[in-house]
N, C-alpha and C positions, 0 to 999 in steps of 0.2 A: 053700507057706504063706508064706514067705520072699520069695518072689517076687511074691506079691501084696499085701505088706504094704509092700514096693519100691512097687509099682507106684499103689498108692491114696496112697501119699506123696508120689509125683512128681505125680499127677494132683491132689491138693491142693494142692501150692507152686504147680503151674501156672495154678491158678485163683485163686488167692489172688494172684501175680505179677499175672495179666491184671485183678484187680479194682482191684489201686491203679496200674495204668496209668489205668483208667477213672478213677478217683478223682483222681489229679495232671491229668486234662486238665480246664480247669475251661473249656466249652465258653461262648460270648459269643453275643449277639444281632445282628446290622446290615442294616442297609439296602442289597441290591447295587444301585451308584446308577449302575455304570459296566461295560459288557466289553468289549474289543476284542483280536484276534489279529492277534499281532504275527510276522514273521519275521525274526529274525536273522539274520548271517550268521555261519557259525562255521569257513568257512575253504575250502580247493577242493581236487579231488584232479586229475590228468594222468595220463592213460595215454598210451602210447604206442603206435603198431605200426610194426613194421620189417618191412618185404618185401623179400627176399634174391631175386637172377635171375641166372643164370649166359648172357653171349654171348660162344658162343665160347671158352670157356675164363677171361675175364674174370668177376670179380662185380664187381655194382655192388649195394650198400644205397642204399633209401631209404625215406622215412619217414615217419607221420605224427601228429601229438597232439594232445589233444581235453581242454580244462579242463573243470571242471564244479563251480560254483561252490554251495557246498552251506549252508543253513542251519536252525537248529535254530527249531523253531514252539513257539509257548508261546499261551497264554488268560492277559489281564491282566486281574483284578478289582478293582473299590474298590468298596469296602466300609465304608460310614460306619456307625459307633455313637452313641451320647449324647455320648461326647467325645471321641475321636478316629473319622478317616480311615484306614484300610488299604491299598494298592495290595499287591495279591498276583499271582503270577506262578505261575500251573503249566507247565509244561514236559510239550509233546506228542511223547514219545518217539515210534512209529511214526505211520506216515502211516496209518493206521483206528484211532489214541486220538481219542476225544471228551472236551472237555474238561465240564469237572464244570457241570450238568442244573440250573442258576439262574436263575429268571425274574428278569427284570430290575425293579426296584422293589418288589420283595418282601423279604423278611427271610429270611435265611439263618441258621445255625448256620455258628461256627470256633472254632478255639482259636490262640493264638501262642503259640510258645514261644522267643523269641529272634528268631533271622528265619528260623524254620519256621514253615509254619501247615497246619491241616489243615481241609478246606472240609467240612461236609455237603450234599450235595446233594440236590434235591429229590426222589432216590430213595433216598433214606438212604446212597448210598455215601459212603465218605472218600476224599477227594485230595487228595494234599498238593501244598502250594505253597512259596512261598517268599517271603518279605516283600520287597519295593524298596523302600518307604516307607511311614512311619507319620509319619501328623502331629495335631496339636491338634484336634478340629472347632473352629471358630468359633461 
């Protein structure tokens, strides 16, 4: 009895929790007037192999290493409103993430929140991005 009166409590706060998340994102209109994928470079890794050969009672090492110059992919969107410009940045963590499902010249749904933003995309999912720039519209 005790254990259910726990349990319909925590499943209330939790609903109640996730409705004024809903309620603090106060989701915005804009125009995607821009996209393009960008690759950074975020830095290289070196292996190395050593081949050990014994003549004759001699060893000799020798060796050989291989850079590999590694960089991290992102989807960069602008996204114009009535009065400002947005440049947002998602970051495509594995190589089969897609980034977020925007036709271009249409109106999208987001929210900002400092220089976080979260995109809706044309299949209802959320992606979050990250601001680089917000400017005035003209």
């Amino acid at each position: 009895m005790i254990r259910a009166r726990l349990s319909a409590s925590v499943l209330a706060l939790t609903l109640f929790t996730a409705s004024l998340d809903a309620q603090a994102q106060q989701w915005m209109t804009g125009k995607l007037i821009d996209s393009e994928r960008q690759e950074v470079p975020s830095g290289s890794t070196t292996t190395y192999n050593s081949d050990s050969d014994s003549n004759n009672g001699k060893k000799s090492r020798s060796g050989t290493s291989h850079t590999t110059e590694e960089t991290d992919k992102y989807q960069v969107f602008t996204i114009q409103t009535s009065d400002r410009t947005y440049v947002v940045r998602e970051k495509l963590n594995f190589p089969w993430s897609k980034p977020a499902n925007i036709t271009l010249g249409e109106e999208v749904k987001f929210t900002v929140q400092g220089n976080k933003a979260i995109i809706l995309d044309d299949d209802q999912k959320q992606h979050k991005a990250s601001v680089v720039k917000a400017s005035l519209a003209p």
